[in-house]
N, C-alpha and C positions, 0 to 999 in steps of 0.2 A: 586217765586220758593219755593219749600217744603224747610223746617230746616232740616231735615236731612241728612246729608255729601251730599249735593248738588242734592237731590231726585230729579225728577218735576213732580206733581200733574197733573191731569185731570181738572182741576178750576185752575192752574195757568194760565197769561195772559202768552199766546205766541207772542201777540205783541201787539199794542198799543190797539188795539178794539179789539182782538178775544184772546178767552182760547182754551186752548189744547182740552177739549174735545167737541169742534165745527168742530172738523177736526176727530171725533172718527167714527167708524164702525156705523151703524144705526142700527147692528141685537139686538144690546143688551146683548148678550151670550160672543163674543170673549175678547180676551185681546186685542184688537187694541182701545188706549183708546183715543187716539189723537196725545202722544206725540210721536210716531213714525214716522211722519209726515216729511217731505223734508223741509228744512227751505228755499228754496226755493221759496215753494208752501205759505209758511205763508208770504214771502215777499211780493209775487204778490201780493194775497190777502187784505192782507195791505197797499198796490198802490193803489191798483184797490178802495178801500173803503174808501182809504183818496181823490182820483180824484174825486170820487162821490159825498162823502159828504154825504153818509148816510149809517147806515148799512145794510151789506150784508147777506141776506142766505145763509149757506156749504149745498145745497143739499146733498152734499157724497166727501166725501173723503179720509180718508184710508177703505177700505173695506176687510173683510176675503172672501176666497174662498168660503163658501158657501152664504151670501149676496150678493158675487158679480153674481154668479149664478141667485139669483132670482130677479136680477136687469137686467138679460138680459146682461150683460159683456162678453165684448170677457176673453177668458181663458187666454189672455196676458195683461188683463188691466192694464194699469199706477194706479191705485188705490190699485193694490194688493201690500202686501208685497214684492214678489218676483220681483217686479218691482222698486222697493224700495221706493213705498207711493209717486208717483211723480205728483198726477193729483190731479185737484180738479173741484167739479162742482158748480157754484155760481147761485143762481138767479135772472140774468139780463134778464131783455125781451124787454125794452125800445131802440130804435134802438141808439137811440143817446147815450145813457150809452154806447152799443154794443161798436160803435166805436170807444170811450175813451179805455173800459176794450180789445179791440182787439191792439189797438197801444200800450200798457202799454205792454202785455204780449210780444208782437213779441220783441219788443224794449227790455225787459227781457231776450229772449232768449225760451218763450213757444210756442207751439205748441195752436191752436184753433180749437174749433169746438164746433158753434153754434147750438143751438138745438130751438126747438122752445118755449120750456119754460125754460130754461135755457141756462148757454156756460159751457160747457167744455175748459178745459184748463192743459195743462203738457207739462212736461219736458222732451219728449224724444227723444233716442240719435238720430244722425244727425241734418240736419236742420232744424230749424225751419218752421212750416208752418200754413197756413189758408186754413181749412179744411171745403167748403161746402157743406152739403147733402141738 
């Protein structure tokens, strides 16, 4: 964590294997620098990458309105701010990883949806589910 009156950095670790800004906006321009992020979202993540046993890619995870636009995002994604930074997308595509990162998260309390080169994953309100396209 930053020395000053308890700051937190973009290169501090947010948890055991990932820093705050592996979960930052991908545009490069905004202020969403990682540490905005649902500590929820770093939890999973760090389930999901201690069950595996190796490191994981953040495809995306907090995004601003205009990234998330040219990402193709619904205008209510769990990756926006206003949704309060609840989603994250990892690059798993091995079915058997699949299965481990899908039991971790429901067991969590997230939401899934696999994609074909990666899974999505978030926290939103109501029940949880497993979402297949």
């Amino acid at each position: 964590m930053g020395l000053i009156m308890g700051q937190i950095y973009p290169s501090d670790k947010a948890s055991e294997n990932f820093r705050y800004y592996e979960f930052a906006c991908k545009c490069g321009v905004c202020a969403f620098t990682g540490i905005h992020i649902d500590q929820r979202v770093i939890a999973l993540a760090q389930k999901i990458r201690t069950a595996l046993g190796r490191s994981l890619k953040v495809n995306s995870a907090c995004r601003c309105k205009v990234h998330n636009m040219a990402e193709g995002g619904s205008p209510y994604s769990k990756h926006l701010k206003a949704s309060g930074f609840v989603a994250i997308d990892l690059d798993i595509t091995k079915s058997t990883e699949r299965a481990i990162a899908t039991e971790i998260a429901l067991a969590m309390g997230a939401s899934v949806i696999p994609y074909k080169t990666f899974m999505h994953f978030d926290f939103r309100d109501g029940p949880k589910k497993l979402i297949m396209l």
